[in-house]
C-alpha positions in Angstrom: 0.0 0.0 0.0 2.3 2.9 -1.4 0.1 6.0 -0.7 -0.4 4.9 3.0 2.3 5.6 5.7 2.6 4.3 9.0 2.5 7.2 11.4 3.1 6.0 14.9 0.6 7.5 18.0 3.9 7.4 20.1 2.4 5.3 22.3 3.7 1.5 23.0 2.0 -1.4 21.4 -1.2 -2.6 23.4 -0.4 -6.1 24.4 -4.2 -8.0 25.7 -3.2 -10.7 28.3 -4.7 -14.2 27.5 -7.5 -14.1 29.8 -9.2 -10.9 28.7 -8.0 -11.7 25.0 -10.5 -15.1 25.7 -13.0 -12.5 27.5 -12.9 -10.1 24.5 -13.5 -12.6 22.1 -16.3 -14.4 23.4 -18.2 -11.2 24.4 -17.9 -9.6 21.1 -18.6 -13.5 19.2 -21.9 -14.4 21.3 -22.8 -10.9 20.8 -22.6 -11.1 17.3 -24.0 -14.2 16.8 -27.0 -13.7 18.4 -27.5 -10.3 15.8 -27.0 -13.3 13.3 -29.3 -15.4 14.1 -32.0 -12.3 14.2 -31.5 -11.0 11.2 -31.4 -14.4 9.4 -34.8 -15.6 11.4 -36.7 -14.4 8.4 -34.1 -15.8 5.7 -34.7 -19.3 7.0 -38.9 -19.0 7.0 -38.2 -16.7 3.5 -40.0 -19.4 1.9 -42.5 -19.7 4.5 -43.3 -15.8 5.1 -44.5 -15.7 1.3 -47.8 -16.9 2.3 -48.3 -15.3 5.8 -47.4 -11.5 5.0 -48.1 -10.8 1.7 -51.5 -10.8 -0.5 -52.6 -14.1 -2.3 -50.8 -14.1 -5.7 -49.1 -16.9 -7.3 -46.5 -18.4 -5.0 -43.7 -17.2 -7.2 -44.8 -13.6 -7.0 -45.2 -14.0 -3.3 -41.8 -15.9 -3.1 -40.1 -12.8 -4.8 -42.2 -10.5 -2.5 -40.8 -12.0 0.4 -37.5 -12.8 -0.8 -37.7 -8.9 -1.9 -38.1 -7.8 1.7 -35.6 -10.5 3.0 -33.0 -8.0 0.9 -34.9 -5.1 2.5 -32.8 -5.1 5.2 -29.5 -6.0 3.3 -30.7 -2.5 1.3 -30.2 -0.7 4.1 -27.2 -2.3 6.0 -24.9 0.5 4.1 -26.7 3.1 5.9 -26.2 1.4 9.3 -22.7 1.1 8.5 -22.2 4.5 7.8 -24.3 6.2 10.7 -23.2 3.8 13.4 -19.9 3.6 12.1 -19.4 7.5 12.3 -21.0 7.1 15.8 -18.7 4.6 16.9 -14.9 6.3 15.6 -16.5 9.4 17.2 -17.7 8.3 20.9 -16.0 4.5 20.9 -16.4 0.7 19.5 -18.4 -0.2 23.3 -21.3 2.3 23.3 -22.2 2.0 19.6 -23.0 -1.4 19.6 -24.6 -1.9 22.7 -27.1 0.6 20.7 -26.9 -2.0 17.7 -27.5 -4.9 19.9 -31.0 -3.2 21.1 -32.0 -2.4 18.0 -31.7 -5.7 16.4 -32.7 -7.5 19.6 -36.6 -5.6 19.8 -36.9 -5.3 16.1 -36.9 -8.9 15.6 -39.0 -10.0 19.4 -42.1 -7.6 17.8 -42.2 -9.6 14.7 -43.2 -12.3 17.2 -46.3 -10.1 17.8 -46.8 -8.9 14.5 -50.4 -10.0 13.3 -50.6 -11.6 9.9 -51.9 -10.5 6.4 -55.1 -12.5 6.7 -55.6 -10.1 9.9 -54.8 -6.4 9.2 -54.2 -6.6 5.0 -51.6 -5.0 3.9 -50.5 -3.2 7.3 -48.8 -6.3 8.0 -46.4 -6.2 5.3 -45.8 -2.8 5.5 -44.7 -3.1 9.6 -43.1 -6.3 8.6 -40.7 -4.5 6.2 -40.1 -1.7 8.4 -39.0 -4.0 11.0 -36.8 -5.8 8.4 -35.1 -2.5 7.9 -34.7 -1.9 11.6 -32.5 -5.3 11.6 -30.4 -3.7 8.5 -29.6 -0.7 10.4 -28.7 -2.2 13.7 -26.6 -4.7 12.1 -24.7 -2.3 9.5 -23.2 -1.0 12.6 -22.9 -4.6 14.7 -20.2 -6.2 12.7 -17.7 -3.3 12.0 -17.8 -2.5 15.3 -17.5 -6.5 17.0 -14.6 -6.9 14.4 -12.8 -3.9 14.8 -13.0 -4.5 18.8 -11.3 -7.9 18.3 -9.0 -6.5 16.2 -8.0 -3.8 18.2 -7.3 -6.4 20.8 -5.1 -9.0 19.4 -1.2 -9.4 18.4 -0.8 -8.1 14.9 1.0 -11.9 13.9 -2.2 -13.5 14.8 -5.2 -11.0 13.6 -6.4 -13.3 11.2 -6.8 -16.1 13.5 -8.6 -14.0 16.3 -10.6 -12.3 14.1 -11.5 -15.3 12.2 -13.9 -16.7 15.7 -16.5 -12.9 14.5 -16.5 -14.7 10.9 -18.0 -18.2 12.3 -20.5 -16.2 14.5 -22.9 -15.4 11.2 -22.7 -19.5 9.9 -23.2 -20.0 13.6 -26.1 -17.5 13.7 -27.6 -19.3 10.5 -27.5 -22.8 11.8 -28.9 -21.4 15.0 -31.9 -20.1 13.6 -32.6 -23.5 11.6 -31.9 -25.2 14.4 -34.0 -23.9 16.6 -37.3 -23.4 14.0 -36.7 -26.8 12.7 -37.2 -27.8 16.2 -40.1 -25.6 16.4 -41.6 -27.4 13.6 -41.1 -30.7 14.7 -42.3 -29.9 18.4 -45.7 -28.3 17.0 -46.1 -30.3 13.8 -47.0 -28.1 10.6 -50.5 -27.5 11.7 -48.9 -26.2 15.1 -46.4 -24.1 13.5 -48.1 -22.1 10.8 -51.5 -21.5 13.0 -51.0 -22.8 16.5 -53.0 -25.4 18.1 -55.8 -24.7 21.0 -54.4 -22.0 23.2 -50.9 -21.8 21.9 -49.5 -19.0 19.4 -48.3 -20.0 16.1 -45.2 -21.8 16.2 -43.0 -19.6 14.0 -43.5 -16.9 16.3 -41.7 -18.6 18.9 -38.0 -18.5 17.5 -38.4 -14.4 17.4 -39.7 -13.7 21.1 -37.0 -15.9 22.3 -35.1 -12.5 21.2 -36.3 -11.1 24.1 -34.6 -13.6 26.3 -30.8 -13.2 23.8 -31.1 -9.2 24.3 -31.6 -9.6 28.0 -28.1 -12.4 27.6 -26.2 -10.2 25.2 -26.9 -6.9 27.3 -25.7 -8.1 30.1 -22.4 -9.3 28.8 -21.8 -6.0 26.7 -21.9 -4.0 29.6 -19.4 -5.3 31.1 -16.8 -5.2 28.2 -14.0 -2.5 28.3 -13.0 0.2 25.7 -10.8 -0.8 22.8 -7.4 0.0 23.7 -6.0 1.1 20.8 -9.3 3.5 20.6 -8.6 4.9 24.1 -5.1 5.1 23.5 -6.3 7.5 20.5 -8.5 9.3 22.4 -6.1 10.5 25.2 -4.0 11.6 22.6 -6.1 14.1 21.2 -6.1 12.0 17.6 -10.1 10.9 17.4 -11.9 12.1 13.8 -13.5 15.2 14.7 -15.8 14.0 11.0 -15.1 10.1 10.3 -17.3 10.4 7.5 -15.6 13.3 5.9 -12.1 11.5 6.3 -12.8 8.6 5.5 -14.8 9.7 2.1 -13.3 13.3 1.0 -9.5 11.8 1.4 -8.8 9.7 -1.8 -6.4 7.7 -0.5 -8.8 6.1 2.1 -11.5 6.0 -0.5 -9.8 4.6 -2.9 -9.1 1.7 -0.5 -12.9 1.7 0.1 -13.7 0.9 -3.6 -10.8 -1.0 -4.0 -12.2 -3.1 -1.0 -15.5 -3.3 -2.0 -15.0 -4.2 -5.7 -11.7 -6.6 -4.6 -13.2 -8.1 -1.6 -16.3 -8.3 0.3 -18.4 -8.1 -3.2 -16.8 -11.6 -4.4 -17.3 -13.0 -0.7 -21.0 -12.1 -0.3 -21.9 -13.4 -3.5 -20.3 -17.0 -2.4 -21.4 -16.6 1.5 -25.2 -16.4 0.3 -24.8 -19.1 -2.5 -23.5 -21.1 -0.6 -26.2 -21.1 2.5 -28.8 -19.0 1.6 -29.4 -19.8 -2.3 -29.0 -23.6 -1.6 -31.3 -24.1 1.2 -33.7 -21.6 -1.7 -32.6 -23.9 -4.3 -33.7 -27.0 -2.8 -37.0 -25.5 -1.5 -38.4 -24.1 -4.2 -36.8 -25.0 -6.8 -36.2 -28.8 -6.4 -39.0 -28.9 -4.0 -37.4 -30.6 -1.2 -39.8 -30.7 2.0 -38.4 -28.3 4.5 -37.2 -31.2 7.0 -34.1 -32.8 4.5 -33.7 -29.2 3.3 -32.9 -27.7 6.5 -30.9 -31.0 7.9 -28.9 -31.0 4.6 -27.5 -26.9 5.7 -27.5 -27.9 9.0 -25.2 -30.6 8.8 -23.0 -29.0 6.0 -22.6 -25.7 8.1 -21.9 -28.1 11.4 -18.6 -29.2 9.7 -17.9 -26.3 8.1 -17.9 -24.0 10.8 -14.5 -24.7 11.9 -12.8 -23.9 8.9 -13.4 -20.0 9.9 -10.2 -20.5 12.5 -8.3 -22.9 9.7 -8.5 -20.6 7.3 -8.4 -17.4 9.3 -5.2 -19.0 10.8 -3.8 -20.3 6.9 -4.2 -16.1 6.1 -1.8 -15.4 9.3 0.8 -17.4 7.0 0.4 -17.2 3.3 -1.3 -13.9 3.4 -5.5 -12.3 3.3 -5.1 -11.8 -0.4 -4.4 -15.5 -1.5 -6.8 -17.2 0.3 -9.9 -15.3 -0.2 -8.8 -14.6 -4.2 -8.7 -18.6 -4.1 -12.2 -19.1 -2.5 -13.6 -17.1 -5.4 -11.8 -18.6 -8.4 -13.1 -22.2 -6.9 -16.5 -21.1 -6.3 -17.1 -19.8 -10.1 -15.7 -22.9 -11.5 -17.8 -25.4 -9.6 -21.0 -24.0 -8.7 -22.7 -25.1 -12.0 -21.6 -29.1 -11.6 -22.2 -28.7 -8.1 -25.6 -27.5 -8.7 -26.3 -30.0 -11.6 -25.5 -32.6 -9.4 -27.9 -31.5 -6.5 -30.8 -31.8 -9.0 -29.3 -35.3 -9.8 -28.9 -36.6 -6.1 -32.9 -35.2 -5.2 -35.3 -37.0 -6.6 -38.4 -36.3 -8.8 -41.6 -35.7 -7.5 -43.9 -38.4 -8.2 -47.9 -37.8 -9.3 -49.5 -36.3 -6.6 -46.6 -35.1 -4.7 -46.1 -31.7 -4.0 -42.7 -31.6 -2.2 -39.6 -34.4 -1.8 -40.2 -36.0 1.6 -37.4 -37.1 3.7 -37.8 -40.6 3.3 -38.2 -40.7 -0.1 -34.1 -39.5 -0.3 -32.3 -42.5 -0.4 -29.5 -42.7 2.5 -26.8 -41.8 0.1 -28.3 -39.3 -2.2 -28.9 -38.0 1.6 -24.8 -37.7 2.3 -24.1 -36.5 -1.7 -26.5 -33.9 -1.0 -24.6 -32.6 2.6 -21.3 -33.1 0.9 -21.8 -30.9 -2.1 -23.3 -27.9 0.0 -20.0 -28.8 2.6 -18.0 -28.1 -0.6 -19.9 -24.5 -0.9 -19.2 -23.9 2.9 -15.8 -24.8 2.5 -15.6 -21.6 -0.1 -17.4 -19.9 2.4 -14.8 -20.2 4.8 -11.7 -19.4 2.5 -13.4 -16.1 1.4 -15.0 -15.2 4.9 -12.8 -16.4 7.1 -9.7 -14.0 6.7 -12.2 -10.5 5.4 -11.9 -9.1 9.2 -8.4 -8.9 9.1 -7.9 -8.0 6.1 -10.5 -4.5 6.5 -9.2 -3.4 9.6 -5.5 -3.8 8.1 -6.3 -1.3 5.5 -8.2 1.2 7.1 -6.5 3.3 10.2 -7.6 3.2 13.7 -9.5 7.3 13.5 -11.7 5.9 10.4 -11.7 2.3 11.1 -14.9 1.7 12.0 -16.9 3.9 9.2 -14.4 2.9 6.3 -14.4 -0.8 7.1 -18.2 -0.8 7.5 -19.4 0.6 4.4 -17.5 -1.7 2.1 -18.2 -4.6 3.7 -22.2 -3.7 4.6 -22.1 -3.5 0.4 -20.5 -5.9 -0.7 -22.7 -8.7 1.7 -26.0 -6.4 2.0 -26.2 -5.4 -1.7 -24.3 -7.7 -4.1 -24.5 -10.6 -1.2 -28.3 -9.6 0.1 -30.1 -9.5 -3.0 -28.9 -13.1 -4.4 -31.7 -14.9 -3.3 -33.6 -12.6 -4.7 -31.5 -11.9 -7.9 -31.0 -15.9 -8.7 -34.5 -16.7 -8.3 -36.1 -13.9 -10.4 -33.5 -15.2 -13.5 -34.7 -19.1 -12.8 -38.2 -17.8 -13.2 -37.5 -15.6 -16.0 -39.1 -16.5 -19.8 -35.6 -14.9 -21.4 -33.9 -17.8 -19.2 -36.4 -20.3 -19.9 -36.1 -19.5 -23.3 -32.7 -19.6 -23.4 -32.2 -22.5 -21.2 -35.2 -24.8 -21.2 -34.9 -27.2 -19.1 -31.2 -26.0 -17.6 -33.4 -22.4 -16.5 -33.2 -23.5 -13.0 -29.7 -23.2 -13.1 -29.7 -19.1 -14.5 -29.8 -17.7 -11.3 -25.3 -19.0 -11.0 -25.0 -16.5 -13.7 -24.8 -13.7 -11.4 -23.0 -15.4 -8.4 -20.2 -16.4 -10.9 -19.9 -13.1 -12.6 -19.1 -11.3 -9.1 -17.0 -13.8 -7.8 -15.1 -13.2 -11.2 -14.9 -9.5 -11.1 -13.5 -9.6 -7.3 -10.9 -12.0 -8.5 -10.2 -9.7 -11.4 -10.0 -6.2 -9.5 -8.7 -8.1 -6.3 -5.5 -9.7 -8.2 -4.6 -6.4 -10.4 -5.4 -3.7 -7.5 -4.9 -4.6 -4.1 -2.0 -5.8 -2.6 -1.0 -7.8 0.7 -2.3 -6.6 4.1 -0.8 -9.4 6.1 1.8 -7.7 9.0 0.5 -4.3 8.4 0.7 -2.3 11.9 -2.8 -1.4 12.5 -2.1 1.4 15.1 -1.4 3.9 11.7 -3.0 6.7 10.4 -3.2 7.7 7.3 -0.9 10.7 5.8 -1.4 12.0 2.3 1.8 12.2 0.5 2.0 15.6 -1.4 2.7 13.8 -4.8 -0.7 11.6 -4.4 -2.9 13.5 -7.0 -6.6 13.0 -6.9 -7.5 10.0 -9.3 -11.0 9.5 -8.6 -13.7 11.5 -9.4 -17.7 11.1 -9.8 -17.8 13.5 -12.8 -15.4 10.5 -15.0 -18.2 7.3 -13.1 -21.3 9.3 -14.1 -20.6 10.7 -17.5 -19.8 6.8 -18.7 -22.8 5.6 -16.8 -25.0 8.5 -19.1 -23.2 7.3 -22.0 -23.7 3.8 -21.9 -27.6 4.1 -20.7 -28.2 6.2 -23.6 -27.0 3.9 -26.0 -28.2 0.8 -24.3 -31.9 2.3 -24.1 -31.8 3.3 -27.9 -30.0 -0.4 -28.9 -33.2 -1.9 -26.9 -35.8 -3.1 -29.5 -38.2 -3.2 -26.5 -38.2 1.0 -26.0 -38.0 1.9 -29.8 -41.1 -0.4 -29.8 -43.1 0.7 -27.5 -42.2 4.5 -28.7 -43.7 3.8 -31.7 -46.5 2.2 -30.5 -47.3 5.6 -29.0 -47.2 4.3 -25.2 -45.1 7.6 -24.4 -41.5 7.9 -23.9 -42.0 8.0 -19.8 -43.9 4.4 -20.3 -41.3 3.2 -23.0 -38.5 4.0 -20.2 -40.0 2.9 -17.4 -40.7 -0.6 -19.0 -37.3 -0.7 -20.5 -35.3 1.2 -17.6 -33.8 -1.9 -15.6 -31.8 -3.7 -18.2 -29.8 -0.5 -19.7 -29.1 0.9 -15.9 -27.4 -2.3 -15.2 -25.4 -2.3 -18.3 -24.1 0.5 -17.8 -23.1 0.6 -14.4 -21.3 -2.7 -15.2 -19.9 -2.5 -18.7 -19.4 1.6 -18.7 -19.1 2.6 -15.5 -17.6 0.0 -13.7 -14.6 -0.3 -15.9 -13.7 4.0 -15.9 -13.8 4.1 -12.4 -10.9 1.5 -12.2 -9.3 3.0 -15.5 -9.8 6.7 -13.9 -8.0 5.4 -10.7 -4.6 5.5 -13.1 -5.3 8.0 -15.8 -7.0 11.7 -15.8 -11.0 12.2 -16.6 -10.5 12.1 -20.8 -8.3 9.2 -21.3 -10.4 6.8 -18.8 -13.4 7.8 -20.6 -11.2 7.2 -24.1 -9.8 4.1 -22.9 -13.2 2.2 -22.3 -14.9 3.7 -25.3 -11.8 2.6 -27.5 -11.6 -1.0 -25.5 -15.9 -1.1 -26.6 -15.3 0.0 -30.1 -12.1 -3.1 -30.4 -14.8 -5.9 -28.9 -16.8 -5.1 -31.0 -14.6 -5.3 -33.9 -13.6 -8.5 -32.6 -16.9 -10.3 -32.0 -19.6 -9.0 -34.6 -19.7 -11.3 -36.9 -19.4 -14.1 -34.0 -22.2 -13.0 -31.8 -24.6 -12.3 -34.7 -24.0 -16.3 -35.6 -24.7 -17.3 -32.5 -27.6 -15.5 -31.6 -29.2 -16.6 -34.8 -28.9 -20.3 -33.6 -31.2 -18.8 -30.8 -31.2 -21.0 -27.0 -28.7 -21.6 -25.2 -26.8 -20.6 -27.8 -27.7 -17.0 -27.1 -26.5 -16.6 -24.0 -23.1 -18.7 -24.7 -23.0 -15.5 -27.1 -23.3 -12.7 -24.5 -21.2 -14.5 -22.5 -18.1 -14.4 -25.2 -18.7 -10.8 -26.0 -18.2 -10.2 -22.3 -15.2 -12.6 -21.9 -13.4 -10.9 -25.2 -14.4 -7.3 -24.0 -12.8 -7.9 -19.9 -9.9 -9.3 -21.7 -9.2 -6.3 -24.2 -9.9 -3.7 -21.2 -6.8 -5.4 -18.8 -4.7 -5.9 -22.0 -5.7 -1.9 -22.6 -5.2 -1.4 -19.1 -1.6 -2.6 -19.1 -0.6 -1.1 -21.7 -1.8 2.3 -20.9 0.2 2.1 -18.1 2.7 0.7 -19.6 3.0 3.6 -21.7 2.5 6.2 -18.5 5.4 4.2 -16.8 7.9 5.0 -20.2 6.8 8.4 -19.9 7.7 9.4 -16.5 
């Protein structure tokens, strides 16, 4: 990390003793996993919600309404980041999420006592999803803060293997809440669980008012935790942010670092966290139609062996480095997720005439084990790229800003791009344009966006960001006077205009509906999504990288020449396959893209190449 110096506080190292390090850590991990296990309540009755808080539709639509306000609270985990973040370099890493811990804690107890659709209409949904966004705030600020605590704790030599026991807590949290509503179920029976039986509430509401009894727990053993050293060391000395978000956002160096970690990191390791727990336990329930019970003891048993890779890998980045490990655990995850998922439909069985899901017994004993095995393989990716993230943030953000730069990257990468893969992957399986394309391989569309992420990450993570491992994380950041500015909005924006413009007048779909007189507001609206998304990702995505290197015009000039070259290269080609129509179609989009990343690092090396010569 070239622009970033390490400015000593001229204060002596913190060294933790190995009885409050133990105290520290298992505060700040039961903490965190009971904020785990309350936010991913409704992720493990996402299926099950569709039909209790949302008007009767068709199940898909009310499997996409609740999987819609299942990312609700992802959506809004940035903003908890940022303002609890800001809260906690300002005041301390204690106080702010004690706050965090309330919030989650009542948010998710009073959907216990939230009455259903069928008994206030629409009401419900709409207090449902504000609670949902309650649990995204609280826990945008939970994990920055639990993880920077640790952090702030624990021998630099060893950060990734402390830190590593906050990255089991969410699995943990997860299996929890499965564990615990499976057992629900089973208690109640399904009659008992979805409606309750004589005088006893509805079983589902049971696992959310036990919240009240984990706040009470988690509370208690807060309160008694101790300051951050390394925060009160930097608060006796005068050197606290007087604005966190101002420094950590207005200085480029540190926000370069934040894109750099979004983009390089924790975008790539949400993607494979949710595929590989939340999208399979989604994938065998509705798409594969596996009854609840084998579903849930499939993830269950997967995550139970898995879990302990958090400390192997976390330890394994401690030695070979953050960079290698997580960069690894997203290469792996793109090659194999289609076999593995092709071979999940193979090992479930079909559904017989009459049947409306896969029972439990009808999964022979070793389809059974095949099944846990390949969604252990997913977990075992989970791990690589989960296990060593802590460490790696706080290592590149310094102790003023920690909490608010670390946060925001990492709420991103797992709340946006992470968050909104259920809900992403399941809209594509149900789409025509994949069914279409596809037939009977649609059900495995939804990888297409997993893989791509986990691609870009390795991409931007291998070219841009370099080793944390031994950085001293009692720094701060200093601006060297020859560090120009290299980002700016103005360069992002302008390419995101220019591509939308030409995507919306290249799509068939608006110049149709123009001239069918619907109205150029209607014609957009219908045809907005599609050229938005391009753009960001084929226009604006690659100029923010390219501006990061080269002023405003030549970033611009660099992408628009690198378009202009692919498609040279792949005109001819992509008309030939499209016109073979099916799968065929996508394999074409697919080669464009794969020729068009390919021409912007060759351009990318040799522009700076050329800057290099020059200087």
């Amino acid at each position: 990390m070239s622009e970033q110096a390490a400015v000593s506080l001229d204060a002596p190292e913190v060294f933790t003793d190995k009885t409050t390090l133990r105290r520290v850590i298992t505060a700040s991990s039961l903490g965190t996993l009971f904020e785990w296990y309350d936010f991913y309540l409704y992720g493990s009755l996402a299926v099950f919600f569709g039909g209790k808080f949302f008007p009767a539709q068709s199940e898909t639509a009310q499997l996409l309404a609740s999987l819609a306000t299942f990312g609700a609270g992802f959506g809004v985990r940035p903003l908890g980041a940022l303002v609890f973040g800001h809260i906690g370099d300002l005041i301390g890493r204690k106080y702010t999420f004690l706050v965090t811990m309330a919030t989650m804690g009542l948010s998710t107890a009073l959907v216990g006592l939230l009455p259903t659709y069928d008994h206030i209409g629409i009401w419900a949904t709409i207090i449902l999803v504000l609670l949902r966004l309650l649990q995204g705030l609280a826990l945008g600020g939970e994990y920055g803060g639990a993880a920077t605590y640790v952090a702030e704790h624990v021998p630099d030599a060893r950060r990734g293997y402390y830190t590593s026991y906050i990255q089991t807590t969410a699995t943990l949290g997860f299996f929890a809440s499965m564990a615990i509503i499976g057992a629900t179920r089973w208690l109640l029976g399904e009659e008992g669980f979805k409606n309750g039986t004589g005088h006893l509430i509805a079983g589902w509401r049971i696992p959310f008012l036990l919240s009240f009894i984990l706040l009470a727990v988690s509370l208690y053993i807060r309160v008694k935790m101790q300051e951050s050293p390394l925060f009160t060391k930097l608060k006796k000395s005068g050197a606290v942010s007087k604005n966190p978000l101002k420094e950590s956002f207005t200085n480029p160096v540190n926000l370069r670092y934040v894109l750099l970690a979004l983009f390089g990191a924790t975008a790539g390791q949400g993607v494979v966290w949710y595929t590989g727990q939340f999208y399979a336990l989604t994938f065998l329930q509705a798409v594969l139609k596996v009854h609840w019970l084998p579903a849930y003891l499939i993830i269950s048993v997967a995550l139970l062996f898995g879990a302990p890779l958090f400390l192997f890998f976390g330890h394994l980045s401690d030695r070979v480095g953050r960079k290698k490990v997580m960069l690894w655990g997203c290469l792996l995850a793109a090659l194999t997720y289609v076999p593995i998922y092709m071979a999940m439909r193979h090992f479930v069985p079909a559904l017989l005439p009459g049947q409306k899901v896969v029972e439990l017994a009808a999964i022979p004993a070793f389809n059974l084990v095949m099944l846990m095995g390949l969604v252990f393989l997913q977990i075992v990716y989970v791990t690589m790229v989960y296990g060593p993230i802590a460490a790696f943030l706080v290592e590149l953000f310094p102790t003023n800003v920690r909490y608010t730069s670390m946060s925001l990257p990492y709420h991103l990468g797992n709340g946006w791009f992470g968050g909104f893969l259920p809900l992403i992957a399941t809209a594509l399986t149900a789409s025509g344009m994949a069914k279409e394309a596809f037939g009977s391989g649609a059900i495995y569309a939804g990888l297409i966006y997993p893989i791509g992420i986990a691609l870009l990450t390795l991409v931007v993570g291998a070219l841009f960001i370099k080793e944390t491992m031994g950085h001293k994380i009692d720094t701060a950041i200093r601006v060297d006077a020859t560090v120009q500015e290299l980002f700016d909005w103005v360069a992002v924006l302008a390419a995101m205009a220019i591509g939308f413009i030409l995507l919306l007048q290249w799509n068939s779909d608006f110049l149709a509906d123009v001239a069918a007189h619907k109205g150029i507001f209607s014609a957009v609206w219908n045809n907005l999504w599609y050229p938005l998304i391009g753009a960001m990702a084929l226009w604006a995505l690659p100029v923010l990288f390219f501006r990061l290197e080269f002023d405003r015009l030549r970033a611009l000039g660099m992408v628009l020449a690198c378009q202009a070259l692919t498609g040279l290269f792949s005109y001819r080609l992509y008309q030939a396959f499209t016109s073979m129509g099916g799968m065929w179609k996508f394999f074409a989009f697919t080669f464009v893209l794969g020729i068009y990343t390919a021409v912007l690092a060759g351009g990318y090396a040799f522009g700076k190449g050329r800057a290099r010569m020059a200087s």
